[in-house]
N, CA, C and O atoms as a MOPAC input file, in Angstrom:
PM7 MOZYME 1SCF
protein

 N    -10.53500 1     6.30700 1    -0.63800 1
 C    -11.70400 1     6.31800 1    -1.49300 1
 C    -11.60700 1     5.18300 1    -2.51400 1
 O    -10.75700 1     4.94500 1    -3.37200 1
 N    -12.55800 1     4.65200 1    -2.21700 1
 C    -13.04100 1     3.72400 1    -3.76500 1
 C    -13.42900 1     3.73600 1    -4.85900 1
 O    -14.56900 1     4.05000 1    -5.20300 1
 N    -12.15000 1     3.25000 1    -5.86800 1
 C    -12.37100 1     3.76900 1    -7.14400 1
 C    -14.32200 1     2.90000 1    -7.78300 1
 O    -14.99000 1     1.89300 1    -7.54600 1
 N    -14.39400 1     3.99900 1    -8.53400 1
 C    -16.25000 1     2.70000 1    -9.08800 1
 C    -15.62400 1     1.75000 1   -10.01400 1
 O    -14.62900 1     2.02700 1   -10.68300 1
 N    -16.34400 1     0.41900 1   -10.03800 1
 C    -15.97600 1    -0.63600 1   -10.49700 1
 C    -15.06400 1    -0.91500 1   -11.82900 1
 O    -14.04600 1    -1.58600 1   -11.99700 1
 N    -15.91700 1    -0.05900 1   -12.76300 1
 C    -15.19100 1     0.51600 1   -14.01900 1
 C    -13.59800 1     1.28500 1   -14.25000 1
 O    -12.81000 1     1.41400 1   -15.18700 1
 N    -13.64100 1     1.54400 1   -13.32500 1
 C    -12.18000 1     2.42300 1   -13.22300 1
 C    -11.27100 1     2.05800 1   -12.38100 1
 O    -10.14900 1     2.55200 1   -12.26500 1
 N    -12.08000 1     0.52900 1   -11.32100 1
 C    -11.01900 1     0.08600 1   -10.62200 1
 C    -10.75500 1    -1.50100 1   -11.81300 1
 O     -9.63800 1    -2.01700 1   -11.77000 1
 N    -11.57200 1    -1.97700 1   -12.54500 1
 C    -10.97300 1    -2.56400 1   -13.60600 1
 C    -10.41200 1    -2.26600 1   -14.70800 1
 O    -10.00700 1    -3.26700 1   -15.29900 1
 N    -10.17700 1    -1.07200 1   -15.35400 1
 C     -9.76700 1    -0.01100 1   -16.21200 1
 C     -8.33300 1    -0.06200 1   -15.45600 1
 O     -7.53100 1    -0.25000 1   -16.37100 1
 N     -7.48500 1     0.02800 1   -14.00900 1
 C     -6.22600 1     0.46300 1   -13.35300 1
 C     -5.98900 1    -1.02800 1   -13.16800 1
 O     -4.94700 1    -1.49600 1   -13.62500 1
 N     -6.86900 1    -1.83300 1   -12.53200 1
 C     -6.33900 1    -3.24400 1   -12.90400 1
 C     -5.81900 1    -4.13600 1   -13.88500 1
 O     -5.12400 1    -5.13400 1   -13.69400 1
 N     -6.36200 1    -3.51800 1   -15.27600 1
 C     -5.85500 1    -3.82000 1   -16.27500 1
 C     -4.36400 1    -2.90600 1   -16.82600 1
 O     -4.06600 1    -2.73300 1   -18.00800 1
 N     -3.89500 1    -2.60900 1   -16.11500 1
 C     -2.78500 1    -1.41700 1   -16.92100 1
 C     -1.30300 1    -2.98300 1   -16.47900 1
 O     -0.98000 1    -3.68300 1   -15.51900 1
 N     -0.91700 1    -2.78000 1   -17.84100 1
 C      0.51900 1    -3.55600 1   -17.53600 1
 C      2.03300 1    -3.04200 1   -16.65800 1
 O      3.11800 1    -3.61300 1   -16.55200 1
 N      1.60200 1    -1.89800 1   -16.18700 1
 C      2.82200 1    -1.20200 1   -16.02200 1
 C      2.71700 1    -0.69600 1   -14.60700 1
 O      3.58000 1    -0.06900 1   -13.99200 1
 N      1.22300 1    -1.16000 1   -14.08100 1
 C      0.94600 1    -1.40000 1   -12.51200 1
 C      1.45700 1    -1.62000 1   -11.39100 1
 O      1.44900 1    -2.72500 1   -10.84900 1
 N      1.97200 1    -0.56700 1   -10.90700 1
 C      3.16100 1    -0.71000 1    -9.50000 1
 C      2.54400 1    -1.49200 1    -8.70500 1
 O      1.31500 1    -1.44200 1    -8.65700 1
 N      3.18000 1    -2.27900 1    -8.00300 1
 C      2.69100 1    -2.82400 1    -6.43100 1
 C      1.77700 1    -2.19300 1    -5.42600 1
 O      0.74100 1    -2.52800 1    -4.85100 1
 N      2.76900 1    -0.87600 1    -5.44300 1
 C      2.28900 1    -0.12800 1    -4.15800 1
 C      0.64500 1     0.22400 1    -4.97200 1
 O     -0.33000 1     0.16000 1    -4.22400 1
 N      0.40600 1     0.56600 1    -6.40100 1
 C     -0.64400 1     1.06800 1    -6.34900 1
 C     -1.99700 1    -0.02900 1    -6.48100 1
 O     -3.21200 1     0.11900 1    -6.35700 1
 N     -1.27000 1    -0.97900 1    -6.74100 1
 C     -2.22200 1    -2.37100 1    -6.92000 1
 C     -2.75200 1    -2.63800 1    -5.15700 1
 O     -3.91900 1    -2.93000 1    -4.90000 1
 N     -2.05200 1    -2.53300 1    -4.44700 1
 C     -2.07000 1    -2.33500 1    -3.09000 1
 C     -3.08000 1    -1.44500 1    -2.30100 1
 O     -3.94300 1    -1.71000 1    -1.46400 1
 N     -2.53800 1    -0.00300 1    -3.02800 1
 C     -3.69600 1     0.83700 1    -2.32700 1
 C     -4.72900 1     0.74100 1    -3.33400 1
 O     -5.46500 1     1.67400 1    -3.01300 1
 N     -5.62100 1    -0.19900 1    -5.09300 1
 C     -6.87500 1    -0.46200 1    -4.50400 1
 C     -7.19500 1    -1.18000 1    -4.22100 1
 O     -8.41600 1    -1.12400 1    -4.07700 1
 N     -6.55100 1    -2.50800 1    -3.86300 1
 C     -7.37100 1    -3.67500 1    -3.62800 1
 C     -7.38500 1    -3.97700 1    -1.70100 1
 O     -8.22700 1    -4.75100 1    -1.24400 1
 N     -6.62000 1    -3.44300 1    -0.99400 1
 C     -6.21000 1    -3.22800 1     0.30100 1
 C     -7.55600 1    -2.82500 1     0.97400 1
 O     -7.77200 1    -3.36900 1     2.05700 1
 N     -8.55200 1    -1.90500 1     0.47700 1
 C     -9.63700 1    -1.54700 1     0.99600 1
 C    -10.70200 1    -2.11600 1     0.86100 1
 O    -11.60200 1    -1.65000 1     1.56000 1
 N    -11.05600 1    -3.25500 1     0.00100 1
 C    -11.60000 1    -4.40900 1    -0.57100 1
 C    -11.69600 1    -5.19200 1     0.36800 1
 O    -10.73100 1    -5.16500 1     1.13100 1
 N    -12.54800 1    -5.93800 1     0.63100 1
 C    -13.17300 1    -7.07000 1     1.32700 1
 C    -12.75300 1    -7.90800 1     0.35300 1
 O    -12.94400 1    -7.66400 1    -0.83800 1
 N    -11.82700 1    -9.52000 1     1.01400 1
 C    -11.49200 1   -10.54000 1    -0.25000 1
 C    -12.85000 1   -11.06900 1    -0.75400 1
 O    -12.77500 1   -11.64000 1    -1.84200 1
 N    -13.98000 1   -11.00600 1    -0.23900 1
 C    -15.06600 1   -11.23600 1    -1.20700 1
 C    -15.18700 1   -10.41700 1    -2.17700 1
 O    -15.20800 1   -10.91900 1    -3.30100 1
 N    -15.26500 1    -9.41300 1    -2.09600 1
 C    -15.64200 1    -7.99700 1    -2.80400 1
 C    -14.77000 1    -8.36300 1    -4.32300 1
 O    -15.33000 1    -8.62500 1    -5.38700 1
 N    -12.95300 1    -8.28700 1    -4.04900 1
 C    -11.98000 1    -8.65700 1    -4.92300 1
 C    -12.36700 1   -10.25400 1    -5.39800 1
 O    -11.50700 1   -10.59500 1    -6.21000 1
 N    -13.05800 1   -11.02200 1    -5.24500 1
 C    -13.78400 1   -12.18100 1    -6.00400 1
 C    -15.11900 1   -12.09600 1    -6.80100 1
 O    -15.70500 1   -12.83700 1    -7.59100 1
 N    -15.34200 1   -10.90100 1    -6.26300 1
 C    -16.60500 1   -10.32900 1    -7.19400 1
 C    -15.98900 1    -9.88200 1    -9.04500 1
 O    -16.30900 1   -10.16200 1   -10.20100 1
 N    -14.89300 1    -8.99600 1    -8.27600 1
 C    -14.08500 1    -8.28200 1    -9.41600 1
 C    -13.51300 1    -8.76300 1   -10.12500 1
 O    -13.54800 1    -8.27200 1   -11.25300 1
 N    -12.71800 1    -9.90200 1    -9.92000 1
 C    -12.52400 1   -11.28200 1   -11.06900 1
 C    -13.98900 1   -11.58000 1   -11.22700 1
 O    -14.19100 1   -10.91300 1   -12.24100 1
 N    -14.86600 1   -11.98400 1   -11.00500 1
 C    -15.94400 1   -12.53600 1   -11.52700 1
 C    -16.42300 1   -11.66200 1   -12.90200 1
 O    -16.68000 1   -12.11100 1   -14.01900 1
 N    -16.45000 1   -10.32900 1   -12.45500 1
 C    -16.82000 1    -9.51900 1   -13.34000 1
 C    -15.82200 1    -9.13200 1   -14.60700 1
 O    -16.09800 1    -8.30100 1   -15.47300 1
 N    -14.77300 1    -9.80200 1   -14.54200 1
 C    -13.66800 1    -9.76500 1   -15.65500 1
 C    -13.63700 1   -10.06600 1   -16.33200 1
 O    -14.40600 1   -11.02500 1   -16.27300 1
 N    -13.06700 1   -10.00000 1   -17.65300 1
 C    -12.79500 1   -11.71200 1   -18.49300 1
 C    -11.38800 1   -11.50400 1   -19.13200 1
 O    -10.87500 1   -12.31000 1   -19.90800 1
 N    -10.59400 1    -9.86900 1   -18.55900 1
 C     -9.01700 1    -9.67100 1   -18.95700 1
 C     -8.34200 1   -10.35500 1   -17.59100 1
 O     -8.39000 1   -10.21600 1   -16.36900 1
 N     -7.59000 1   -11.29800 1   -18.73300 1
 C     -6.02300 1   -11.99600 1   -18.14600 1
 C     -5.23400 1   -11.17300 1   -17.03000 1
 O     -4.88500 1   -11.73100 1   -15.99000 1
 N     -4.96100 1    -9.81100 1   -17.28300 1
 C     -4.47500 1    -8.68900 1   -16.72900 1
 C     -4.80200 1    -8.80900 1   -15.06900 1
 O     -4.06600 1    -9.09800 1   -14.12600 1
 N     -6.32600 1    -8.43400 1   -15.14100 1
 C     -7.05100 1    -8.30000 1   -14.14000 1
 C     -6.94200 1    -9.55000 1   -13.21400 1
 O     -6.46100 1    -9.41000 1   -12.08900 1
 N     -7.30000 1   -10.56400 1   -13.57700 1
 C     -7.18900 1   -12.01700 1   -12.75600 1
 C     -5.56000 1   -12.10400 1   -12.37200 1
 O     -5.42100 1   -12.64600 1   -11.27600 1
 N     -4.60400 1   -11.80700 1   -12.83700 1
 C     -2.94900 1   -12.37100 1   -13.16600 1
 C     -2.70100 1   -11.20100 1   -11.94700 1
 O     -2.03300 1   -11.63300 1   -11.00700 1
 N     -3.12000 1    -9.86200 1   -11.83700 1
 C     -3.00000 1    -8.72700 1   -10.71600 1
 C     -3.96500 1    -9.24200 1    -9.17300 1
 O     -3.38700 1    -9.16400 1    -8.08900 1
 N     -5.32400 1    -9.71000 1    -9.23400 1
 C     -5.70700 1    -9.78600 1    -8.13000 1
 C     -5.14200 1   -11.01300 1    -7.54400 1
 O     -4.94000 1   -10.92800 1    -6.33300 1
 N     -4.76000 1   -12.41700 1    -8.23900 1
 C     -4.42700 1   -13.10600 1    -7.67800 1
 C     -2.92500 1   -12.97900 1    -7.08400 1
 O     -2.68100 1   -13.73400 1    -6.14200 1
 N     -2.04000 1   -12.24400 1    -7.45500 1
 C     -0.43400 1   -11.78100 1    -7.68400 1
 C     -0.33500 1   -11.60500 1    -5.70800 1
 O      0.37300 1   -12.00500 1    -4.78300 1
 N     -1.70800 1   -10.63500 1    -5.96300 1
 C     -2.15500 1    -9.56700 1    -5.00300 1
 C     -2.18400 1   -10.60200 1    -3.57200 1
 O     -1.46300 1   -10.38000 1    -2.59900 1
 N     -2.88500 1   -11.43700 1    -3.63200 1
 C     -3.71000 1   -12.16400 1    -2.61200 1
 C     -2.88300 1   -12.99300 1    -2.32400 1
 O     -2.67500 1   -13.21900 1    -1.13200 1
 N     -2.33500 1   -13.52800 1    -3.09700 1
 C     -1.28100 1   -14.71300 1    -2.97900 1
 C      0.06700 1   -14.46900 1    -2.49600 1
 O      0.72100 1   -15.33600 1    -1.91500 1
 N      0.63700 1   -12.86900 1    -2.81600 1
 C      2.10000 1   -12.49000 1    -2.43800 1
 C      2.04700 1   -11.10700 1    -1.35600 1
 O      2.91700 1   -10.97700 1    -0.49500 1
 N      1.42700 1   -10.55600 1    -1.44400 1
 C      1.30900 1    -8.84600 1    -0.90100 1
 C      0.08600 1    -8.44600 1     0.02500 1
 O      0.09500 1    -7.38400 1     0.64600 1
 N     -0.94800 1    -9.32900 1     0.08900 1
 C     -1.91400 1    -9.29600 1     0.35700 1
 C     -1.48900 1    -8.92900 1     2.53100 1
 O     -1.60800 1    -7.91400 1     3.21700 1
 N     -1.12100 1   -10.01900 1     2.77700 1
 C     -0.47000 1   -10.21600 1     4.00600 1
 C      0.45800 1   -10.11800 1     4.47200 1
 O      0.75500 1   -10.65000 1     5.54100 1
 N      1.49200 1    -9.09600 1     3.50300 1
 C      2.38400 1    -8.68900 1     3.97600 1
 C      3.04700 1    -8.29500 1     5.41900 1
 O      2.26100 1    -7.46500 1     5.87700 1
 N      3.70000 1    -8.41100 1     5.99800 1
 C      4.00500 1    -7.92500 1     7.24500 1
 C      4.57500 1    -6.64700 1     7.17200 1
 O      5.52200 1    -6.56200 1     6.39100 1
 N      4.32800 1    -5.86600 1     7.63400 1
 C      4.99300 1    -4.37600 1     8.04600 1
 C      6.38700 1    -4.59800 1     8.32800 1
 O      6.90800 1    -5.55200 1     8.90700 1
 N      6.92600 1    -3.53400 1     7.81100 1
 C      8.77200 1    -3.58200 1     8.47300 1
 C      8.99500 1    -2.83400 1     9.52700 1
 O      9.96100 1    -3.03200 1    10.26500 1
 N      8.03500 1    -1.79100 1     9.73400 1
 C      7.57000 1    -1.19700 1    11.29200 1
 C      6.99500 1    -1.03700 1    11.72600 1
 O      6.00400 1    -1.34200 1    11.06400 1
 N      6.65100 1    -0.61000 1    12.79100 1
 C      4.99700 1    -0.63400 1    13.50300 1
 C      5.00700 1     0.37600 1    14.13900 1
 O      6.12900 1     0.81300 1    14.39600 1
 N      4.02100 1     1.02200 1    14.56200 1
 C      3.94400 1     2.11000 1    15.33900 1
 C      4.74300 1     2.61900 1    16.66300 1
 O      5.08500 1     3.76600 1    16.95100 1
 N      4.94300 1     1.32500 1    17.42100 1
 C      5.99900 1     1.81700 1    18.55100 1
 C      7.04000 1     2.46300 1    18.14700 1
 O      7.58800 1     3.47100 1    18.59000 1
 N      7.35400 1     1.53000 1    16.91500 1
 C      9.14700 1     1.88400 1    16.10900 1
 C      9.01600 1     3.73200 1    15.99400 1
 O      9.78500 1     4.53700 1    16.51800 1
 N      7.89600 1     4.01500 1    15.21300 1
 C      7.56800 1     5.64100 1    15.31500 1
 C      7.38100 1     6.71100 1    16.50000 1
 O      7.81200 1     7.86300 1    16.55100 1
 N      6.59000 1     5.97600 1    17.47000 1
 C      6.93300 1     6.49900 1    18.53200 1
 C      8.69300 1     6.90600 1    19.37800 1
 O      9.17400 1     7.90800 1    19.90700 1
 N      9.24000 1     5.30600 1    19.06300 1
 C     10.57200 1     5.67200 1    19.53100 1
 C     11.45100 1     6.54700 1    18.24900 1
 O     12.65300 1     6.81000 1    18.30600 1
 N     10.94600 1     6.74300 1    17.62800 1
 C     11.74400 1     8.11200 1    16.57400 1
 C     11.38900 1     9.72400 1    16.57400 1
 O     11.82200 1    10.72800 1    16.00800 1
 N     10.13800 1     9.33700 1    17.72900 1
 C      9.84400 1    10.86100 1    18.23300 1
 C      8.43800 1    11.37700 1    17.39300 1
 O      8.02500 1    12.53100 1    17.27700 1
 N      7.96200 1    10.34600 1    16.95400 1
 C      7.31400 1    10.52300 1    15.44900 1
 C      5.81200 1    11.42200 1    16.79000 1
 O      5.28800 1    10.65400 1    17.59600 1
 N      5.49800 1    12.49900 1    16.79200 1
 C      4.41200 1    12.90600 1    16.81200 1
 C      2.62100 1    12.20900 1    16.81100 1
 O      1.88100 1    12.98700 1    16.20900 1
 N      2.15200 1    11.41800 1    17.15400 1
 C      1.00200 1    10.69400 1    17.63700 1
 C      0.09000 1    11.52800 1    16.86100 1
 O      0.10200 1    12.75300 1    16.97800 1
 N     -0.94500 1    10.71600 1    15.82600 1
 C     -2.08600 1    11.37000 1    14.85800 1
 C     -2.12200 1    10.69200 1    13.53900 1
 O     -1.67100 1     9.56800 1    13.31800 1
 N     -2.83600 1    11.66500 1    12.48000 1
 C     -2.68100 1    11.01600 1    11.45900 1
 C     -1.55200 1    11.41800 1    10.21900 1
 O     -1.73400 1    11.78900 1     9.05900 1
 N     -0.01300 1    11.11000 1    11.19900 1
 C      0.67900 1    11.61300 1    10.25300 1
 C      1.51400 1     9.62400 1    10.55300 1
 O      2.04800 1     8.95500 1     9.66900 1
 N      1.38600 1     9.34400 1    11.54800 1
 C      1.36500 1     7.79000 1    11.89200 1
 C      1.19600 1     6.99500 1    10.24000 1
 O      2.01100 1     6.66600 1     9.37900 1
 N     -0.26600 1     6.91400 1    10.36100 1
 C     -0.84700 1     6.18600 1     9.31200 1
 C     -0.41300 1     6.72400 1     8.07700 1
 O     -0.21700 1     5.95800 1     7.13300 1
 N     -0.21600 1     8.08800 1     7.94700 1
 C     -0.07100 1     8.13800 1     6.04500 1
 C      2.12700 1     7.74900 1     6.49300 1
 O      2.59500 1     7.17000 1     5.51200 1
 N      2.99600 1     7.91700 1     7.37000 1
 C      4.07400 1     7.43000 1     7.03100 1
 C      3.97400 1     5.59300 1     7.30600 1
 O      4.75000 1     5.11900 1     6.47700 1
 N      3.48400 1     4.70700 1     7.93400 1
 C      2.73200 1     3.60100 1     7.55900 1
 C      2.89600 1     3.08500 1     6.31400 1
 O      3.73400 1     2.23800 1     6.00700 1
 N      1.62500 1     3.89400 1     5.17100 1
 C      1.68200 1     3.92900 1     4.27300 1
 C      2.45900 1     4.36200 1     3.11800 1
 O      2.16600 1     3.90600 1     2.01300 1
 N      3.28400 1     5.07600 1     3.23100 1
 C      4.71700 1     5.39800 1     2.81100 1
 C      5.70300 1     4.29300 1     2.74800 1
 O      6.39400 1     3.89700 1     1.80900 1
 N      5.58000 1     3.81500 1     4.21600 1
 C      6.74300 1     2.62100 1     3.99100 1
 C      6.15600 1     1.10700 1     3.34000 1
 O      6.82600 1     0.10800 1     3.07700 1
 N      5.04700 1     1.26100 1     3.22200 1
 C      4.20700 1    -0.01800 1     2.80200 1
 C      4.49600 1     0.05900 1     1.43700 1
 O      4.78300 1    -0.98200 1     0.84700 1
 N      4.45300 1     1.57000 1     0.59100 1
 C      4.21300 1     1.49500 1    -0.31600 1
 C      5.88900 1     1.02400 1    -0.92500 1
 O      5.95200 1     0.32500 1    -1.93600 1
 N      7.41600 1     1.55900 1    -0.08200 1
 C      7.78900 1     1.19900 1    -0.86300 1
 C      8.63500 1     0.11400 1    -0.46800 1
 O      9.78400 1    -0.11900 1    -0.84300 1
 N      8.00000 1    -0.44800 1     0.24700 1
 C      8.16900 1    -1.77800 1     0.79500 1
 C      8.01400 1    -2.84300 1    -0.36200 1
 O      8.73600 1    -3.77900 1    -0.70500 1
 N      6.50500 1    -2.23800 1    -0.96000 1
 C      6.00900 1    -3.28200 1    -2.13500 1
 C      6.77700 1    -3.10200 1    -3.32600 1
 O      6.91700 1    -4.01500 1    -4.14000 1
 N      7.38500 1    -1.73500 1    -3.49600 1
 C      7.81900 1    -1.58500 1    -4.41600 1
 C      9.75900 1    -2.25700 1    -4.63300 1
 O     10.53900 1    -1.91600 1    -5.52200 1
 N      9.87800 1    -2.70400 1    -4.11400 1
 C     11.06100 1    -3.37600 1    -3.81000 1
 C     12.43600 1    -2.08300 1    -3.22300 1
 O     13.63100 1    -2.36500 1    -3.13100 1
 N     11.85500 1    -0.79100 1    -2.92400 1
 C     12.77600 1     0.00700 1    -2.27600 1
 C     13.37400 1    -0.15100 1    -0.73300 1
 O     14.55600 1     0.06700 1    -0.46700 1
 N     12.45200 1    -0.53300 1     0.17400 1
 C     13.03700 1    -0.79200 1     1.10000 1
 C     12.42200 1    -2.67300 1     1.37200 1
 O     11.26000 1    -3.01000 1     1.14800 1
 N     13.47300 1    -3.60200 1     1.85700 1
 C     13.70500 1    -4.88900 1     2.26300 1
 C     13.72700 1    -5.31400 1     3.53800 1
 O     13.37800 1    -6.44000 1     3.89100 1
 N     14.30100 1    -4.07300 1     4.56500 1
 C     14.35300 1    -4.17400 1     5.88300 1
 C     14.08500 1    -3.43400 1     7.12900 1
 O     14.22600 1    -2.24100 1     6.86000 1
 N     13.78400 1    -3.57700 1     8.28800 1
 C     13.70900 1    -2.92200 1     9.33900 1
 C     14.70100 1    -1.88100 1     9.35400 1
 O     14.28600 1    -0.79600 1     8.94400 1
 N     15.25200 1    -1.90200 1     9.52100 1
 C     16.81700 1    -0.80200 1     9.67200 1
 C     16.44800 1     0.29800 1     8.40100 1
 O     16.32400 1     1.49700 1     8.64900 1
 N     16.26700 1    -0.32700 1     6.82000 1
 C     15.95100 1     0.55700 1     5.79400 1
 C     15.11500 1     1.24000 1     6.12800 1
 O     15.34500 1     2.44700 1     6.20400 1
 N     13.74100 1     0.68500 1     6.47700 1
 C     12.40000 1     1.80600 1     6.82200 1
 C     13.03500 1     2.27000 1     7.89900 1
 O     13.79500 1     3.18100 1     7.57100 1
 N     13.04800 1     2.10900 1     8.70500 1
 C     13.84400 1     3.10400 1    10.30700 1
 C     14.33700 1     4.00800 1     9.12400 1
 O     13.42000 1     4.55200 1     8.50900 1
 N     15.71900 1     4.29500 1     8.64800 1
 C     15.91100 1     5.11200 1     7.62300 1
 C     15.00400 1     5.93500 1     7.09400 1
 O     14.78300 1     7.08400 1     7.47800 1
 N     14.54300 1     5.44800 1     6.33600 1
 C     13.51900 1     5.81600 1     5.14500 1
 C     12.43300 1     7.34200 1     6.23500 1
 O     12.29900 1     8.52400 1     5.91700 1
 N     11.90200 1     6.63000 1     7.43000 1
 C     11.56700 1     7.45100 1     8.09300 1
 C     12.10700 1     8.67800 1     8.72600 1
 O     11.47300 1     9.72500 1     8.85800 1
 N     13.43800 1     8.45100 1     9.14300 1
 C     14.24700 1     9.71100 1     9.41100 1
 C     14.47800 1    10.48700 1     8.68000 1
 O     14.66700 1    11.68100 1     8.91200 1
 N     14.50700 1     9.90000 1     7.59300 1
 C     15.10200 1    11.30200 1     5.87700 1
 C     13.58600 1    11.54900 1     5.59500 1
 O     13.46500 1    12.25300 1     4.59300 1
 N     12.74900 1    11.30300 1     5.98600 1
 C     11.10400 1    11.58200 1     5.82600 1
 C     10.39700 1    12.21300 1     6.69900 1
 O      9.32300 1    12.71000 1     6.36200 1
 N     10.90500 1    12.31900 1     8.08600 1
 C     10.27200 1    12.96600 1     8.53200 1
 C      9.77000 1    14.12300 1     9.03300 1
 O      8.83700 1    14.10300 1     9.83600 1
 N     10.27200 1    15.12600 1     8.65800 1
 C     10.26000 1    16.57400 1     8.49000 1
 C      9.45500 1    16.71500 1     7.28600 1
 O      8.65200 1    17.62200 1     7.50300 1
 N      9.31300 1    16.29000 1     6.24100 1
 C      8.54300 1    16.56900 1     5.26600 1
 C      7.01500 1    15.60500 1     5.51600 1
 O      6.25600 1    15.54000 1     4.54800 1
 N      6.71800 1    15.06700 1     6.48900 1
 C      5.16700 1    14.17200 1     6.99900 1
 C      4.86100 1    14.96500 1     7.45700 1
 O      3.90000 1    15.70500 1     7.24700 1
 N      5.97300 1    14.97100 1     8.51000 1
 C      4.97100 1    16.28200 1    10.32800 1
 C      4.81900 1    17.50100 1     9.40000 1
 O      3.64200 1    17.86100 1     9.39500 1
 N      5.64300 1    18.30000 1     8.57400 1
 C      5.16400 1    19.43100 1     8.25800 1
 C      4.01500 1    19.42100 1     7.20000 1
 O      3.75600 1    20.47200 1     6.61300 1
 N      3.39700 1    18.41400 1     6.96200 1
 C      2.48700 1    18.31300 1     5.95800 1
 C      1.27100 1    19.03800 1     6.64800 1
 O      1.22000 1    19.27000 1     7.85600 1
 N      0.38300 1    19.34000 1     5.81100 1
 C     -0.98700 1    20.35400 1     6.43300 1
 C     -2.22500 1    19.43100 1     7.26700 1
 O     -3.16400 1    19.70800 1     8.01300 1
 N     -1.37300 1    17.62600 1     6.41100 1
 C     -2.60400 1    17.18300 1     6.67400 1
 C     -1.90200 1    16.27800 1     8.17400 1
 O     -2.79000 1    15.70000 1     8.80100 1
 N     -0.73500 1    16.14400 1     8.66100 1
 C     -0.55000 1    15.70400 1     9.62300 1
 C     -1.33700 1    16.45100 1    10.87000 1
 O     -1.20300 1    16.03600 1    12.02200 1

């Protein structure tokens, strides 16, 4: 869901702005859309985060991909995409660095995804 404009420049402006969450709002954004949103700015904050964004994290590469889940037994649905997003998030966040880590990260995780209500 998309935060409304006001409240996604209100979280853009916060100094203490994790990666991962700068990530999940600007990730759903069309890079036009996020050139609108600097346009509509005039805090340092805001411009210094979307460009951070576009320029370093934007195109990140995944440290796994879906086969990798498949070969861990990972269950096929939407428990895929939210562990995905798990490792993206702390991918950005400087917790995991490597393939082998997320492989990890997923095994000590995955009993608590699949049993989720929403997998």
């Amino acid at each position: 869901r998309v935060p409304t404009l006001p409240a996604l420049l209100l979280s853009l402006d916060d100094p203490a702005l994790p990666i991962s969450t700068l990530d999940a709002l600007l990730r759903p954004l069309p890079i036009p859309l996020m050139l609108i949103v600097l346009a509509l700015s005039d805090h340092p904050r805001v411009w210094e985060h979307v460009k951070a964004y576009l320029q370093h994290w934007h195109g990140l590469p995944p440290l796994i991909t879906g086969e990798d889940l498949r070969r861990l037994g990972v269950p096929r649905g939407p428990v895929y995409r939210r562990m995905m997003q798990a490792v993206r998030a702390a991918q950005l966040d400087g917790l995991l660095t490597s393939h082998d880590e997320a492989l990890d990260f997923v095994r000590r995780h995955l009993d608590e995804f699949t049993a989720s209500p929403e997998a």
